[in-house]
N, CA, C and O atoms as a Maestro MAE file, in Angstrom:
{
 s_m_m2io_version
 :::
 2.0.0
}

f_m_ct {
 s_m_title
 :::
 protein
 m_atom[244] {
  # First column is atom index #
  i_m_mmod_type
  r_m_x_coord
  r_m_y_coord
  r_m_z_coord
  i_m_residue_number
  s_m_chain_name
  s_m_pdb_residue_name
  s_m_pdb_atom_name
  i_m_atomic_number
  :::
  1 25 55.864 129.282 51.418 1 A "UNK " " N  " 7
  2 3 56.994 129.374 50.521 1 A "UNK " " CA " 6
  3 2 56.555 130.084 49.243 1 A "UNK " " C  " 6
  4 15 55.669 129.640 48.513 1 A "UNK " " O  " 8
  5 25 57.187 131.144 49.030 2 A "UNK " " N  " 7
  6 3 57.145 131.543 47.599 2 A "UNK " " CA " 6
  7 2 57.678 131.071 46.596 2 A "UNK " " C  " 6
  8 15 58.827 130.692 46.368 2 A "UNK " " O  " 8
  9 25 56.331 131.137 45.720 3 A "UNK " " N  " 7
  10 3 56.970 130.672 44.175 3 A "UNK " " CA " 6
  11 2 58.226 130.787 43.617 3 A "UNK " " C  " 6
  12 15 58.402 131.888 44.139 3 A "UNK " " O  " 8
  13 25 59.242 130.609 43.015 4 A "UNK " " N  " 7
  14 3 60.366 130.793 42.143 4 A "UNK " " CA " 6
  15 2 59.890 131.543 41.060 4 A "UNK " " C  " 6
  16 15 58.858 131.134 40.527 4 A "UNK " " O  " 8
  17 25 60.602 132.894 40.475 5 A "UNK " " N  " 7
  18 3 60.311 133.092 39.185 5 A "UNK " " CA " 6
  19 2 60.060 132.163 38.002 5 A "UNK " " C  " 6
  20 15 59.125 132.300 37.213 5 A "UNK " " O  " 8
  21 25 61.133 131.053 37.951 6 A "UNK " " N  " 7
  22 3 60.450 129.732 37.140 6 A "UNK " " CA " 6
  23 2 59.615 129.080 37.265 6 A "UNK " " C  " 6
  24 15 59.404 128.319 36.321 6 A "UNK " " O  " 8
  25 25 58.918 129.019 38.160 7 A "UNK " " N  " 7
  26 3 57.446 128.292 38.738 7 A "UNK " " CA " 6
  27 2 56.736 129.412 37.964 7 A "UNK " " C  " 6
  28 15 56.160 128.982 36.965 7 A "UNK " " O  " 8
  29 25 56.607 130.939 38.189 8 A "UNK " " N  " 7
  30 3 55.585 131.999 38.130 8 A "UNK " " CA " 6
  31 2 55.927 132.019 36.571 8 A "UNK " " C  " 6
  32 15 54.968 132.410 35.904 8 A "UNK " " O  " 8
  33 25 56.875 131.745 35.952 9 A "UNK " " N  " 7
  34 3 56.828 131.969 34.666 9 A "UNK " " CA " 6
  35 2 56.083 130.319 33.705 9 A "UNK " " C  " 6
  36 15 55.394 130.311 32.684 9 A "UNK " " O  " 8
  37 25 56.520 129.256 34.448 10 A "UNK " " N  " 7
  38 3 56.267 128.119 33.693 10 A "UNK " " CA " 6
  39 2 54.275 127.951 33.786 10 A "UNK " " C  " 6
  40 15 53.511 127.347 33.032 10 A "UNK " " O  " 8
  41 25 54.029 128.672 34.883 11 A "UNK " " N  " 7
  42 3 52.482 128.696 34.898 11 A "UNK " " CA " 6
  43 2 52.047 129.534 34.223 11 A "UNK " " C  " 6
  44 15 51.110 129.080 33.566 11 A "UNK " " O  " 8
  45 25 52.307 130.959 33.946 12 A "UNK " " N  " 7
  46 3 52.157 131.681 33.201 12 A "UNK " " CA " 6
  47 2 51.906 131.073 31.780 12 A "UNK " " C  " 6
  48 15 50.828 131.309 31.234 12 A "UNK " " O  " 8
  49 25 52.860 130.291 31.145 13 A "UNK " " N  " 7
  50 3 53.509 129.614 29.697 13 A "UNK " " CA " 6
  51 2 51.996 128.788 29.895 13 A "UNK " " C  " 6
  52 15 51.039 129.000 29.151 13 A "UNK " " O  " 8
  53 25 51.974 127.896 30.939 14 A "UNK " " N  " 7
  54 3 50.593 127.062 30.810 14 A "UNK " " CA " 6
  55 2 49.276 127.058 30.548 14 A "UNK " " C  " 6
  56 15 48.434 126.332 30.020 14 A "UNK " " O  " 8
  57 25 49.415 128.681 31.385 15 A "UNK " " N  " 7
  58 3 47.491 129.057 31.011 15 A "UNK " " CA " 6
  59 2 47.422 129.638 29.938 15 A "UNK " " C  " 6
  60 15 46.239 129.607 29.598 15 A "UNK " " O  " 8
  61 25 48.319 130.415 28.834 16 A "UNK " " N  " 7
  62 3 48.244 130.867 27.806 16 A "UNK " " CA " 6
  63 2 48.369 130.043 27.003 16 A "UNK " " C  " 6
  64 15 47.943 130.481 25.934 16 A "UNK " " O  " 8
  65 25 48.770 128.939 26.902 17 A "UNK " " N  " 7
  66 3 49.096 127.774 26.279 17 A "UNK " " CA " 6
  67 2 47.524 126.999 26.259 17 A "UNK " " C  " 6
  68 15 47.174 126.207 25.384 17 A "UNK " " O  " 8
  69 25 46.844 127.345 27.208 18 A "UNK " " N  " 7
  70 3 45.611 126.408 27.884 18 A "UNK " " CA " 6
  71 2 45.629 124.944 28.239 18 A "UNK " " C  " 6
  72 15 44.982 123.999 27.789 18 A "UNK " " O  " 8
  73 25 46.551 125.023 29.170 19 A "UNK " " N  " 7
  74 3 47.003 123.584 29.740 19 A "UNK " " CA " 6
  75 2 46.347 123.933 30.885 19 A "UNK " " C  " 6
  76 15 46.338 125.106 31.259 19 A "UNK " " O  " 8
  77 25 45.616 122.776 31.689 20 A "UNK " " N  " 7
  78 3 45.395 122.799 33.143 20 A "UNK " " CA " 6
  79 2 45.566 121.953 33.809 20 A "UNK " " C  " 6
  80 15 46.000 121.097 33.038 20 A "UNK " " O  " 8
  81 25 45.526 121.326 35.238 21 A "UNK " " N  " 7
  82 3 45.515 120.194 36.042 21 A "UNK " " CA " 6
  83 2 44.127 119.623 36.171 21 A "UNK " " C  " 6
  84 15 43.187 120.317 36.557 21 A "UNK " " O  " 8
  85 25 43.968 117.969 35.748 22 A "UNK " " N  " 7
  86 3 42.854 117.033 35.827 22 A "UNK " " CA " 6
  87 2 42.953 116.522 37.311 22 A "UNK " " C  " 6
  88 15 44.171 116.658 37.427 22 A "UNK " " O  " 8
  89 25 42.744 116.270 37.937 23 A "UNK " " N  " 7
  90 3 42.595 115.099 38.931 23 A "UNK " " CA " 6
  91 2 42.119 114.132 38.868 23 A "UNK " " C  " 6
  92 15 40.919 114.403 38.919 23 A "UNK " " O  " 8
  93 25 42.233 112.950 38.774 24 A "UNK " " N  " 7
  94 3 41.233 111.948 39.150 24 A "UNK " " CA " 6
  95 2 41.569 110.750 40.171 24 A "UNK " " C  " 6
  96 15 42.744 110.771 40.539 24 A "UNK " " O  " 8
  97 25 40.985 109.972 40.571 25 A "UNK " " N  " 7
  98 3 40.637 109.028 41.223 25 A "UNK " " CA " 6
  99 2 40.545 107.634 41.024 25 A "UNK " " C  " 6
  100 15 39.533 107.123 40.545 25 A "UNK " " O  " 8
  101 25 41.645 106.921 41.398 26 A "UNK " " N  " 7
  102 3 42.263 105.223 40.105 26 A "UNK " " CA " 6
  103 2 42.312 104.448 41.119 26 A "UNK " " C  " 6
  104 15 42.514 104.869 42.258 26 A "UNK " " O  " 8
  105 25 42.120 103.136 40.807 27 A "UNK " " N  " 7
  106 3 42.890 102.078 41.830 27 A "UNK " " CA " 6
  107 2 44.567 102.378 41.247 27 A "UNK " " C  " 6
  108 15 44.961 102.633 40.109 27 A "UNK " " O  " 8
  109 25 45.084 102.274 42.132 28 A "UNK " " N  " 7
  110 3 46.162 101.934 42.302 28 A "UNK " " CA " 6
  111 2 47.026 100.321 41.181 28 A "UNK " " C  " 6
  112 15 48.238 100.264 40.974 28 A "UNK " " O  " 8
  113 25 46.630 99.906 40.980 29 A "UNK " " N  " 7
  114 3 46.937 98.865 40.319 29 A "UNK " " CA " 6
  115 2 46.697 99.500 39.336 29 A "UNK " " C  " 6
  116 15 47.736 99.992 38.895 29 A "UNK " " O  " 8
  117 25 45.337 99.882 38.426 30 A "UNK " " N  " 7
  118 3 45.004 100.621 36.820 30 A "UNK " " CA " 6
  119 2 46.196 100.976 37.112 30 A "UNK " " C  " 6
  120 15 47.101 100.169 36.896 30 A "UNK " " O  " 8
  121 25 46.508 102.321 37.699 31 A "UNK " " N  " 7
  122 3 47.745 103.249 37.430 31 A "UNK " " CA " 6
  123 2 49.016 103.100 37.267 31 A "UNK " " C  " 6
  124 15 49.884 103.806 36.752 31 A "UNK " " O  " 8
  125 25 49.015 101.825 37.908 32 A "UNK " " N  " 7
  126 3 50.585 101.434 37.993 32 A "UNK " " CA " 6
  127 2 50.898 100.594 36.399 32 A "UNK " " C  " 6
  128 15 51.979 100.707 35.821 32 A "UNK " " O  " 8
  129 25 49.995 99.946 35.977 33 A "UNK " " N  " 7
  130 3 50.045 98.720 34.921 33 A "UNK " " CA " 6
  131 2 49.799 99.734 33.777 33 A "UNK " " C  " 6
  132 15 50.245 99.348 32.696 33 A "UNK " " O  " 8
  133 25 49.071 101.178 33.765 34 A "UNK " " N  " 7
  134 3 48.690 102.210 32.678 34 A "UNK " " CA " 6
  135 2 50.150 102.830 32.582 34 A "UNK " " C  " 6
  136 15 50.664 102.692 31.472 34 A "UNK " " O  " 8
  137 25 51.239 103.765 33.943 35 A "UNK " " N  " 7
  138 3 52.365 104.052 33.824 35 A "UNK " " CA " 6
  139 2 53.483 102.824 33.128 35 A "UNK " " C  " 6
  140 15 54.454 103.110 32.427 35 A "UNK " " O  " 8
  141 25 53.107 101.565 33.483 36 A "UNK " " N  " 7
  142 3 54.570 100.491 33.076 36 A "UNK " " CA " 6
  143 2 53.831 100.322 31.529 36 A "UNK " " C  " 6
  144 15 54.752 100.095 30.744 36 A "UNK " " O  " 8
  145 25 52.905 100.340 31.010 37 A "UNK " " N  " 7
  146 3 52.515 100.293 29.182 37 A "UNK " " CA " 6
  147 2 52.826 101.694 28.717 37 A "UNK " " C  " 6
  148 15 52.980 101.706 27.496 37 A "UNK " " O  " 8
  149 25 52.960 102.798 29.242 38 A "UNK " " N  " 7
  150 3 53.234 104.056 28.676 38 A "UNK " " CA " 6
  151 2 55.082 104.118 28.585 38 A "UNK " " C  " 6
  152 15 55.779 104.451 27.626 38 A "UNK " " O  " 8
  153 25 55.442 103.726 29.777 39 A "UNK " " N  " 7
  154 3 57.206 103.691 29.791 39 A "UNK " " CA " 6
  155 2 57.601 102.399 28.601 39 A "UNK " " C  " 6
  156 15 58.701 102.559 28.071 39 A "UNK " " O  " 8
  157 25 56.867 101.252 28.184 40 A "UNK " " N  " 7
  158 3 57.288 100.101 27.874 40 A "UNK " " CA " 6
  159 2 56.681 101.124 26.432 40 A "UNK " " C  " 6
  160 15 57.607 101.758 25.925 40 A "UNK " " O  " 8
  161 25 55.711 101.282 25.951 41 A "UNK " " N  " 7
  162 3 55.757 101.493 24.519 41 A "UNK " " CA " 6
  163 2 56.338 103.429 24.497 41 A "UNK " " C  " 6
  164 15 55.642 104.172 23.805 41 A "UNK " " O  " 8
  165 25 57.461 104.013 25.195 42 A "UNK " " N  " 7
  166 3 58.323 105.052 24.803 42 A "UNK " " CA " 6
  167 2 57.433 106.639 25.272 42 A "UNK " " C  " 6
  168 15 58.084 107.661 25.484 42 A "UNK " " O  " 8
  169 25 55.790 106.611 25.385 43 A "UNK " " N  " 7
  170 3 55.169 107.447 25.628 43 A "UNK " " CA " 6
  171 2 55.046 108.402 26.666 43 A "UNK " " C  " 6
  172 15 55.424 107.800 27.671 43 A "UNK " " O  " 8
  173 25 54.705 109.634 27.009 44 A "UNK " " N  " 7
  174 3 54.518 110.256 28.361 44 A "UNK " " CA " 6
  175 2 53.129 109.625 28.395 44 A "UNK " " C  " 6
  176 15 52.625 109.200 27.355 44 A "UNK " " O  " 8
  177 25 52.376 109.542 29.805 45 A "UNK " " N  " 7
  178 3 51.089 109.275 30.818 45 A "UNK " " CA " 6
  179 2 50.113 110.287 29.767 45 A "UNK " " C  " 6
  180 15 49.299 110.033 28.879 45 A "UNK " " O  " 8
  181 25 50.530 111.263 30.230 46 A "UNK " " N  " 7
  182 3 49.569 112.666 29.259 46 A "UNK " " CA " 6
  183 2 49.818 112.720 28.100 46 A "UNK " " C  " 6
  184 15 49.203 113.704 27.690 46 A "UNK " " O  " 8
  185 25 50.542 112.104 26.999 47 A "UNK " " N  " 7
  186 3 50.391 112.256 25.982 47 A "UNK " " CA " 6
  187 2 48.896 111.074 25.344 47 A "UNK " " C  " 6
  188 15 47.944 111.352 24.615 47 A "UNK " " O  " 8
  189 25 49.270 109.820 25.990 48 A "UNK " " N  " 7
  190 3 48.384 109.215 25.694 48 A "UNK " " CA " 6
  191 2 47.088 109.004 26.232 48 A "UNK " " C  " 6
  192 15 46.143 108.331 25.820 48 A "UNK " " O  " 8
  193 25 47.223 109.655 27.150 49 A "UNK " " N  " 7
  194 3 45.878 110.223 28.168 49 A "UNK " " CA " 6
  195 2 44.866 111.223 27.134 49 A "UNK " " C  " 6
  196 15 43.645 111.126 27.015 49 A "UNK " " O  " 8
  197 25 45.749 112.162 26.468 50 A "UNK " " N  " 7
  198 3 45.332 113.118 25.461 50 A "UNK " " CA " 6
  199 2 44.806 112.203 24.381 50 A "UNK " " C  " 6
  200 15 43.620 112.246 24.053 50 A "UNK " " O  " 8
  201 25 45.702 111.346 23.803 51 A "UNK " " N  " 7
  202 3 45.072 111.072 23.116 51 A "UNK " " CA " 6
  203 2 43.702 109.792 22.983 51 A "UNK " " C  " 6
  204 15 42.785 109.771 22.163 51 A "UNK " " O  " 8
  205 25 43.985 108.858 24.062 52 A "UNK " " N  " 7
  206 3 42.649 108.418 24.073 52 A "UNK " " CA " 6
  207 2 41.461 109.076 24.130 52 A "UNK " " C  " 6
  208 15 40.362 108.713 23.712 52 A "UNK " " O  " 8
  209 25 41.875 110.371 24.845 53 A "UNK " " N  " 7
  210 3 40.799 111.418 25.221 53 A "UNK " " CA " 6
  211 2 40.218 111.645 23.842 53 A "UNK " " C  " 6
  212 15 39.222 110.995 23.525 53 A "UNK " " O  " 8
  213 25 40.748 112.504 23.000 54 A "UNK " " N  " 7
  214 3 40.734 113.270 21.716 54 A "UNK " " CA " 6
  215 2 39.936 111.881 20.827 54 A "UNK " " C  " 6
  216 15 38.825 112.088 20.339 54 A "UNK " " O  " 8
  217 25 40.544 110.609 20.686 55 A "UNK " " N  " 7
  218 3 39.854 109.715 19.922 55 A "UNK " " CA " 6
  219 2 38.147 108.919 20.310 55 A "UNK " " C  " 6
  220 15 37.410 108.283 19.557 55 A "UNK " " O  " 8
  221 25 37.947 109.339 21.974 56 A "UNK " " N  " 7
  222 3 36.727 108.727 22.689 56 A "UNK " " CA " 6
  223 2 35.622 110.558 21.966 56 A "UNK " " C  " 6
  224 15 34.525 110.538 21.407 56 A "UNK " " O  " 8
  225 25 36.329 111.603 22.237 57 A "UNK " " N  " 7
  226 3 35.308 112.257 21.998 57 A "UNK " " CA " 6
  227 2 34.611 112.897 20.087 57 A "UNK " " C  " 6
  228 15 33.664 113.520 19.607 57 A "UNK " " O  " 8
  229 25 36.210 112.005 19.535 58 A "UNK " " N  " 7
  230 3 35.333 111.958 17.694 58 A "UNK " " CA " 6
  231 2 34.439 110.981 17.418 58 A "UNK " " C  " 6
  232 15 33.588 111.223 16.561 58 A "UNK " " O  " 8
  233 25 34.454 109.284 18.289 59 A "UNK " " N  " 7
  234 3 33.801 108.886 18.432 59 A "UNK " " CA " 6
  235 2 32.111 109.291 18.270 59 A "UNK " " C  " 6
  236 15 31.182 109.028 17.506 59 A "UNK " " O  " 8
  237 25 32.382 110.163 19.603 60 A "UNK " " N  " 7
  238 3 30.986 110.594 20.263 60 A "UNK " " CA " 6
  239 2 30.211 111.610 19.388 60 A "UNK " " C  " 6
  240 15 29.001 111.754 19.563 60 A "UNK " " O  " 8
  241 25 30.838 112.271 18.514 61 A "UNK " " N  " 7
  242 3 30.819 112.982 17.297 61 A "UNK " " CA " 6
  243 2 29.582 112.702 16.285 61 A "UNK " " C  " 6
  244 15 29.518 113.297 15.209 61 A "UNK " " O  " 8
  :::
 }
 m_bond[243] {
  # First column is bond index #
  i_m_from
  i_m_to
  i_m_order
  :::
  1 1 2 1
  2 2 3 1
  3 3 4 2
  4 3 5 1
  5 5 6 1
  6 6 7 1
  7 7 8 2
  8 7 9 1
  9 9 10 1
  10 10 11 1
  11 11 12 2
  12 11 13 1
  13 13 14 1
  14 14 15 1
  15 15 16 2
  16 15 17 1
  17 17 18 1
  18 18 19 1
  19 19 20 2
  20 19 21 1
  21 21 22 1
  22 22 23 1
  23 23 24 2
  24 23 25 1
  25 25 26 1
  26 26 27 1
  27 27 28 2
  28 27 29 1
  29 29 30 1
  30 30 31 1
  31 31 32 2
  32 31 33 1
  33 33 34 1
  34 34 35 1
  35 35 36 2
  36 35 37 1
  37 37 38 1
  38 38 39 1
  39 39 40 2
  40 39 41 1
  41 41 42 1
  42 42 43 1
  43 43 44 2
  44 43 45 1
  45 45 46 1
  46 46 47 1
  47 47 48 2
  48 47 49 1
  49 49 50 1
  50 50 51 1
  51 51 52 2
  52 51 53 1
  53 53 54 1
  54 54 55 1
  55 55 56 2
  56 55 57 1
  57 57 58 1
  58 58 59 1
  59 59 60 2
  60 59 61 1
  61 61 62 1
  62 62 63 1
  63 63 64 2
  64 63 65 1
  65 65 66 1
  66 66 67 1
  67 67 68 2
  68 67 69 1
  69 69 70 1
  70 70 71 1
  71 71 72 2
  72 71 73 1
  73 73 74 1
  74 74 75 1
  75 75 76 2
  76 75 77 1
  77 77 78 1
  78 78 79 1
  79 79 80 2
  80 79 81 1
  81 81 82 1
  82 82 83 1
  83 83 84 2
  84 83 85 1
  85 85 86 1
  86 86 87 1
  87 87 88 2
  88 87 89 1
  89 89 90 1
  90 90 91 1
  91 91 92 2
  92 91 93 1
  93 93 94 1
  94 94 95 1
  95 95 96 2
  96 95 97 1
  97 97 98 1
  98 98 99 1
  99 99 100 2
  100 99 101 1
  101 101 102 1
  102 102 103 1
  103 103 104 2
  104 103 105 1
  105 105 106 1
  106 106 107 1
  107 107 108 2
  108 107 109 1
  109 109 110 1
  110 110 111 1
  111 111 112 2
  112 111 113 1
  113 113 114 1
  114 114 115 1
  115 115 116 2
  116 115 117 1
  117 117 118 1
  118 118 119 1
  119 119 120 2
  120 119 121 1
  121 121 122 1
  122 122 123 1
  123 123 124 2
  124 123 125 1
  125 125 126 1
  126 126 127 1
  127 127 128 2
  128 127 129 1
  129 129 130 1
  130 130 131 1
  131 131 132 2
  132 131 133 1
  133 133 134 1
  134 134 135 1
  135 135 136 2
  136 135 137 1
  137 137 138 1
  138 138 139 1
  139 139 140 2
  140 139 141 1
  141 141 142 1
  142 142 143 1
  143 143 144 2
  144 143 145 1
  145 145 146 1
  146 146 147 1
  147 147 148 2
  148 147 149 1
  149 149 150 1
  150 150 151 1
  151 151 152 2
  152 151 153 1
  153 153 154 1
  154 154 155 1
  155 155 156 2
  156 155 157 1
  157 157 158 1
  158 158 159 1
  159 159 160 2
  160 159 161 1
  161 161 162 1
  162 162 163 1
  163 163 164 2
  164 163 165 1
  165 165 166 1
  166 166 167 1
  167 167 168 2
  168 167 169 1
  169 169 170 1
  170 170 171 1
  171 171 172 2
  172 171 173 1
  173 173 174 1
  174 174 175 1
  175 175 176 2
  176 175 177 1
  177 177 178 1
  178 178 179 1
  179 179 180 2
  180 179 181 1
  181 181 182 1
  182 182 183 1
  183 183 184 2
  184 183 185 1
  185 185 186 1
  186 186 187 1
  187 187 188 2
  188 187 189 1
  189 189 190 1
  190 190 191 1
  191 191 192 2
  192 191 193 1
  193 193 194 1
  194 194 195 1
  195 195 196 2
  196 195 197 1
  197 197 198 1
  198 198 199 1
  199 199 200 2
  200 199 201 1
  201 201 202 1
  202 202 203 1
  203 203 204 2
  204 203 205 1
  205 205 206 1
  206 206 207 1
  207 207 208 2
  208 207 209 1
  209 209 210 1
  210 210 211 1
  211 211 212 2
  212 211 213 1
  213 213 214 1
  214 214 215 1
  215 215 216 2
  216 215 217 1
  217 217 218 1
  218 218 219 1
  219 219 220 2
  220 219 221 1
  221 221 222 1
  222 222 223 1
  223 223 224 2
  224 223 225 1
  225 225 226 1
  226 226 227 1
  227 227 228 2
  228 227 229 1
  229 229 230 1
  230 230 231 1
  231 231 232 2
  232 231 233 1
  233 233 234 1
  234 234 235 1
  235 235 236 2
  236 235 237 1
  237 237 238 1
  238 238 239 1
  239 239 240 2
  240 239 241 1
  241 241 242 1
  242 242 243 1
  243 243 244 2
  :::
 }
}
C-alpha cells in the first residue's frame, strides 16, 4: 500500500522537526497503570515520557 500524500508529508514535518520513533519493551501492566496516570492527570504518554526523560538526563549532568 502506498503512502497517502498526508502520511509523506506528516513524516516529512517529523524528521525536520527531529522527531523519531522509540520502541521499547514494558510489562504490560507498567503500561497500562503509566497510560491511566497520564489520561487521569490531562497529559499525552510522550509528553511526559519527554519529560521525565529531559529531567533524568540534567540530573546526570
Amino acid at each position: 500500500m502506498m503512502p497517502t500524500a498526508q502520511t509523506k508529508a506528516t513524516e516529512k514535518w517529523q524528521k525536520k522537526a527531529g522527531y523519531m520513533t522509540k520502541g521499547f519493551k514494558l510489562k504490560r501492566e507498567l503500561a497500562d497503570e503509566f497510560k491511566e496516570a497520564c489520561e487521569k492527570a490531562g497529559v499525552s504518554q510522550a509528553a511526559q515520557i519527554s519529560k521525565m526523560m529531559r529531567e533524568f538526563i540534567d540530573e546526570q549532568k
